[in-house]
PDB file of N, H, CA, C and O in Angstrom:
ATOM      1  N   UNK A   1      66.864  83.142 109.990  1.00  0.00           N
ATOM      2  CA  UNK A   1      67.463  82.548 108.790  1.00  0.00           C
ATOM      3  C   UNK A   1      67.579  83.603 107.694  1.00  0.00           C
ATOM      4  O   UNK A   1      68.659  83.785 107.131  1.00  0.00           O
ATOM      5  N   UNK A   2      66.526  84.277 107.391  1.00  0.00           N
ATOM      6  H   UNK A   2      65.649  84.129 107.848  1.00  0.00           H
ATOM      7  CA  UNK A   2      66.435  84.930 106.351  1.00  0.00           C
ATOM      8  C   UNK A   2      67.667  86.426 107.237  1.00  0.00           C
ATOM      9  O   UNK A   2      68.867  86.393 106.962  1.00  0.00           O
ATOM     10  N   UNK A   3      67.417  86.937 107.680  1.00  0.00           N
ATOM     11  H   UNK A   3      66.442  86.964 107.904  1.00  0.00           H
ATOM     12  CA  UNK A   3      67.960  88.070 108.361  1.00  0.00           C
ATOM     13  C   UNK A   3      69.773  88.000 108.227  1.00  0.00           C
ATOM     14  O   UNK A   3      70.626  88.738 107.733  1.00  0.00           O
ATOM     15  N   UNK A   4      69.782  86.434 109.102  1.00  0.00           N
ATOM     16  H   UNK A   4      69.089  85.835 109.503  1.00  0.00           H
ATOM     17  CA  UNK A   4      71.669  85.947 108.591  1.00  0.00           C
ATOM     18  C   UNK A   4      72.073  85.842 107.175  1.00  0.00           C
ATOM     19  O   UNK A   4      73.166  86.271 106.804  1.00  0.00           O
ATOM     20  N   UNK A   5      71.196  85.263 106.335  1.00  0.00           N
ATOM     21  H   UNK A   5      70.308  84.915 106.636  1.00  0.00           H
ATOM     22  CA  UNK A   5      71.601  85.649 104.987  1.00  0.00           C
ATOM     23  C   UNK A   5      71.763  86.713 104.225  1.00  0.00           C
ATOM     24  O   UNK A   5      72.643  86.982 103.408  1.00  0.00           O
ATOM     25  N   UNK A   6      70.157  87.709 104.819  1.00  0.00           N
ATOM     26  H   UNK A   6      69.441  87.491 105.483  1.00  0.00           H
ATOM     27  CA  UNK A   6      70.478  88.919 103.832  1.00  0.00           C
ATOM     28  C   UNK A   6      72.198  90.032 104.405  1.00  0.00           C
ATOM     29  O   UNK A   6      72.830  90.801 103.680  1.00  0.00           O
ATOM     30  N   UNK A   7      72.517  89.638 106.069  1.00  0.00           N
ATOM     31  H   UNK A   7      72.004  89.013 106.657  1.00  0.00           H
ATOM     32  CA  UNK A   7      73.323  90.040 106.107  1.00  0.00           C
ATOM     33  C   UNK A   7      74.712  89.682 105.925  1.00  0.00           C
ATOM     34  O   UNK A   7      75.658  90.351 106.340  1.00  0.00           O
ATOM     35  N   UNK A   8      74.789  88.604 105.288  1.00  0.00           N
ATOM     36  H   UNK A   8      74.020  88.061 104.951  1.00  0.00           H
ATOM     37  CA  UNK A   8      75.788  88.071 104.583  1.00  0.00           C
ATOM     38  C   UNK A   8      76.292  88.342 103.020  1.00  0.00           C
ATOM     39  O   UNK A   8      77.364  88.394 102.417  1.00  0.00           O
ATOM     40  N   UNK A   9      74.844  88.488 102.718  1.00  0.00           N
ATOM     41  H   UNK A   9      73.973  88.446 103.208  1.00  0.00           H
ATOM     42  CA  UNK A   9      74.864  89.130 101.419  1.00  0.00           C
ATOM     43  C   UNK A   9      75.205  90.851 101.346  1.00  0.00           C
ATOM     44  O   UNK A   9      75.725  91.538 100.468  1.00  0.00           O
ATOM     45  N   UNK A  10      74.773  91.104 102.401  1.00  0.00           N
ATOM     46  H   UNK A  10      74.350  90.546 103.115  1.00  0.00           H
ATOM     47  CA  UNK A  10      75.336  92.593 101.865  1.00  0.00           C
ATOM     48  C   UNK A  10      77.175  92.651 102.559  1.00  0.00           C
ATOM     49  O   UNK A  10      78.058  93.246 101.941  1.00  0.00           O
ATOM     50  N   UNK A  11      77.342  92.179 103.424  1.00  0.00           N
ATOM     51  H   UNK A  11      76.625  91.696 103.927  1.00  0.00           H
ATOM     52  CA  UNK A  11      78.442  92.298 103.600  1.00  0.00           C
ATOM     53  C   UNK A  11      79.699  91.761 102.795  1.00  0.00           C
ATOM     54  O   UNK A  11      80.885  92.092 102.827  1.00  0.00           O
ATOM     55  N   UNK A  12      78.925  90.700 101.976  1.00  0.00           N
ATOM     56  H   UNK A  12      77.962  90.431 101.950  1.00  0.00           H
ATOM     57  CA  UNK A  12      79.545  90.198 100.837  1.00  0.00           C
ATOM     58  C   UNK A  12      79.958  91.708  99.507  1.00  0.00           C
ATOM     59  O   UNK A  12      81.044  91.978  98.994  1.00  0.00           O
ATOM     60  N   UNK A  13      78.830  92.279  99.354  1.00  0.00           N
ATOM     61  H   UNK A  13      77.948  92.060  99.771  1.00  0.00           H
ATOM     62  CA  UNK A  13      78.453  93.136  98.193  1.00  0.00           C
ATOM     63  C   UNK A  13      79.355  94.452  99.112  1.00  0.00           C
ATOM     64  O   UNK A  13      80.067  95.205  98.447  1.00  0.00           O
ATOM     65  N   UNK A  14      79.286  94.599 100.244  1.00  0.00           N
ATOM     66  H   UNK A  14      78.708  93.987 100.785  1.00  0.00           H
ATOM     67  CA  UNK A  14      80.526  95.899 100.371  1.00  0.00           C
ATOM     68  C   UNK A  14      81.897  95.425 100.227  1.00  0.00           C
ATOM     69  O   UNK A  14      82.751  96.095  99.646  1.00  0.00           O
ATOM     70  N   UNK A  15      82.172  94.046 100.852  1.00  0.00           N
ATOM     71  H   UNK A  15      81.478  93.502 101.324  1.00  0.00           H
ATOM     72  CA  UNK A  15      83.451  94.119 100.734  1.00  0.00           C
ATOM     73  C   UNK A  15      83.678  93.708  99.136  1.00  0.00           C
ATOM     74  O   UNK A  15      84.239  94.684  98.637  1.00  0.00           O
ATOM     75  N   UNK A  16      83.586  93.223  98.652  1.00  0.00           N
ATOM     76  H   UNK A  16      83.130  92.430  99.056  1.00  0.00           H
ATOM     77  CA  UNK A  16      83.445  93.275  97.128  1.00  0.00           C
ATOM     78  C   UNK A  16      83.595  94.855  96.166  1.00  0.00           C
ATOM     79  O   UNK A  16      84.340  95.111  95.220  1.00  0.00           O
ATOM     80  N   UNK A  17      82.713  95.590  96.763  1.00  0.00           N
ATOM     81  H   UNK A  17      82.108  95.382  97.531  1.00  0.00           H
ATOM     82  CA  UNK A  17      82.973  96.926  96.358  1.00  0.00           C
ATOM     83  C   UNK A  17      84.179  97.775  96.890  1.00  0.00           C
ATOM     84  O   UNK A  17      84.663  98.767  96.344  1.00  0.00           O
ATOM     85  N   UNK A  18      84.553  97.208  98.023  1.00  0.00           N
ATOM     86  H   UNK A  18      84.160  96.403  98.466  1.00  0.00           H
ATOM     87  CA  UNK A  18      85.562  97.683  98.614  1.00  0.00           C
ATOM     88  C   UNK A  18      86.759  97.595  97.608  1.00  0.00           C
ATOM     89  O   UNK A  18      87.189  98.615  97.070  1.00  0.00           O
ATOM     90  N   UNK A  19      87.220  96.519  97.396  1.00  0.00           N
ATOM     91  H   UNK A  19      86.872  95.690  97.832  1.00  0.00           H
ATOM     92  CA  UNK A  19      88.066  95.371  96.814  1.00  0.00           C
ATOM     93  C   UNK A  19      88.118  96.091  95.021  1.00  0.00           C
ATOM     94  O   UNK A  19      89.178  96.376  94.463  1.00  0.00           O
ATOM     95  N   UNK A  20      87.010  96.229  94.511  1.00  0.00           N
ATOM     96  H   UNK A  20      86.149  95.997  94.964  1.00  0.00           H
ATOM     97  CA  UNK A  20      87.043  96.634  93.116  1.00  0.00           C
ATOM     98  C   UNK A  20      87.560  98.190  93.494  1.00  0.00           C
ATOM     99  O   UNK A  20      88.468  98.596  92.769  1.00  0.00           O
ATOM    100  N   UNK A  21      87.120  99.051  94.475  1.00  0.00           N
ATOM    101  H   UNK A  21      86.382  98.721  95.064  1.00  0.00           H
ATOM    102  CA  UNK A  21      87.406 100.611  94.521  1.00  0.00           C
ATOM    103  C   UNK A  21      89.158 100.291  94.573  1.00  0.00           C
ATOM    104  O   UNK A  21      90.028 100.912  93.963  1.00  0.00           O
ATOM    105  N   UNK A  22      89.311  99.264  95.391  1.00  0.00           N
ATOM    106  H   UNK A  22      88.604  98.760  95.887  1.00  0.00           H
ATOM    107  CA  UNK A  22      90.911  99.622  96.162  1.00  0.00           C
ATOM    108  C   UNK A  22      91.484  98.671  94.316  1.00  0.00           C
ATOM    109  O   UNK A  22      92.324  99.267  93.643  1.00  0.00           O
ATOM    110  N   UNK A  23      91.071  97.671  93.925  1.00  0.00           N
ATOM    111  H   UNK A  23      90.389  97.186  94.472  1.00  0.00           H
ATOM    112  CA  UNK A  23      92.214  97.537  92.192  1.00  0.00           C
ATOM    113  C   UNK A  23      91.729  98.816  91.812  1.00  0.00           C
ATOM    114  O   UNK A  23      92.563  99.713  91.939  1.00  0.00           O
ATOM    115  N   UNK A  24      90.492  99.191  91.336  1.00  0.00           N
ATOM    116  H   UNK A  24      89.814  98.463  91.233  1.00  0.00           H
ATOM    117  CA  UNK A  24      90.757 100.334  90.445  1.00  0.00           C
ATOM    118  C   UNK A  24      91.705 101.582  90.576  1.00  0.00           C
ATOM    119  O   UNK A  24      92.481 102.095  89.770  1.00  0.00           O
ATOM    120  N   UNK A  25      91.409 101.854  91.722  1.00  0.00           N
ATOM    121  H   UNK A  25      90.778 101.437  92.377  1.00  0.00           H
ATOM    122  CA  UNK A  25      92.598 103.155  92.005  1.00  0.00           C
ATOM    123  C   UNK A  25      94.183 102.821  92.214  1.00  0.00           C
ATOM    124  O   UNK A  25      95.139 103.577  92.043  1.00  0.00           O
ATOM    125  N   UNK A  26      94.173 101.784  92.535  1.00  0.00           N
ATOM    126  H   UNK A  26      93.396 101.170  92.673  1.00  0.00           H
ATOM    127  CA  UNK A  26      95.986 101.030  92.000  1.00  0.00           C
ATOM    128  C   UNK A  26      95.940 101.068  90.698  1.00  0.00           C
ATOM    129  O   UNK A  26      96.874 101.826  90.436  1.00  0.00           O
ATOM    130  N   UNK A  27      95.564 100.815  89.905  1.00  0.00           N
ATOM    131  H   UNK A  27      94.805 100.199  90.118  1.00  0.00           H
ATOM    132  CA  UNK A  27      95.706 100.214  88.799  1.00  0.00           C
ATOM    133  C   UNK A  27      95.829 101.597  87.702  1.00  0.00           C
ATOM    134  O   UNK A  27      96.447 101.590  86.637  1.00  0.00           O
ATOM    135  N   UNK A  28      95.089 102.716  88.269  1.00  0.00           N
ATOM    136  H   UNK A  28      94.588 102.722  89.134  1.00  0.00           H
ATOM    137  CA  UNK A  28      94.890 103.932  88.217  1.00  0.00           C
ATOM    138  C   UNK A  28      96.152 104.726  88.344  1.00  0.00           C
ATOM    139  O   UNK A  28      96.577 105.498  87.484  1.00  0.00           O
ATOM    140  N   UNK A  29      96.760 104.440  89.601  1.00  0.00           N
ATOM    141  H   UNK A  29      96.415 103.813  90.299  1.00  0.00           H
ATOM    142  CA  UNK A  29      97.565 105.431  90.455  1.00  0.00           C
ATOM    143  C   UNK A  29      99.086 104.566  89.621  1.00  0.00           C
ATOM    144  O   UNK A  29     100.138 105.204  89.591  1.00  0.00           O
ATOM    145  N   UNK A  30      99.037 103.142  89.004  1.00  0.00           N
ATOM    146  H   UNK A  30      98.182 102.624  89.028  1.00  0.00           H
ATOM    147  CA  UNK A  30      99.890 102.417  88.014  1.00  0.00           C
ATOM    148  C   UNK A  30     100.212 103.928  87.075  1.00  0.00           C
ATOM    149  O   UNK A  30     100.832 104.925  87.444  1.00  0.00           O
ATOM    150  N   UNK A  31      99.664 103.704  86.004  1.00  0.00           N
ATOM    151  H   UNK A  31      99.160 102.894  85.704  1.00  0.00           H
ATOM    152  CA  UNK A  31      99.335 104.095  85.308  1.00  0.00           C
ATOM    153  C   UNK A  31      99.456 105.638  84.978  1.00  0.00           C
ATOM    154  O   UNK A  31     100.054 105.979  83.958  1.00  0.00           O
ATOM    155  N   UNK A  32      99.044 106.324  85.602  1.00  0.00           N
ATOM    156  H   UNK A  32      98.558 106.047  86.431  1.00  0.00           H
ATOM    157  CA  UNK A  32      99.686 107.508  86.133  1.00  0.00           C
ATOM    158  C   UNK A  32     101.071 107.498  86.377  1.00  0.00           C
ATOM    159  O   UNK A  32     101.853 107.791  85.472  1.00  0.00           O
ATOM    160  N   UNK A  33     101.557 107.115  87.788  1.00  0.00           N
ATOM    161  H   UNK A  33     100.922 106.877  88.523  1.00  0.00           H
ATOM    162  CA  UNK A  33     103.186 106.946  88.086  1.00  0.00           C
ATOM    163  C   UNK A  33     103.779 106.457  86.460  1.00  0.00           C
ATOM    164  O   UNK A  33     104.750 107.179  86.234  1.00  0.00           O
ATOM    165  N   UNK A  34     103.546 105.512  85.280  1.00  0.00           N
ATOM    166  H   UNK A  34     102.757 104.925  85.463  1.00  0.00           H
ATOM    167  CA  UNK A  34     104.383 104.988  83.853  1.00  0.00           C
ATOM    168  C   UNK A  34     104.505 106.335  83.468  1.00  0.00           C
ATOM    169  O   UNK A  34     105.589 106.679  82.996  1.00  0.00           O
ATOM    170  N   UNK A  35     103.315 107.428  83.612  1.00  0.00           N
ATOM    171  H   UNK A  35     102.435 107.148  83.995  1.00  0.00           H
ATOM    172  CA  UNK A  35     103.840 108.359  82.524  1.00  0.00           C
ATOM    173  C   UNK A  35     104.071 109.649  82.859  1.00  0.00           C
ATOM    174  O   UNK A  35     104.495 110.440  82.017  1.00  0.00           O
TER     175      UNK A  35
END
């Protein structure tokens, strides 16, 4: 029980980090390309 959760939780917390790396560098690479 405990083992399926904690690995839910981290796989939660990478893809999450994944997800914020991949907007930030769009949003980045935006921003750049306007000027």
């Amino acid at each position: 029980m405990t083992s399926c959760v904690t690995q839910q939780l981290r796989f939660f917390a990478t893809t999450s980090i994944c997800h914020t790396l991949t907007i930030t560098v769009a949003f980045y690479h935006a921003l750049t390309t306007k000027n």
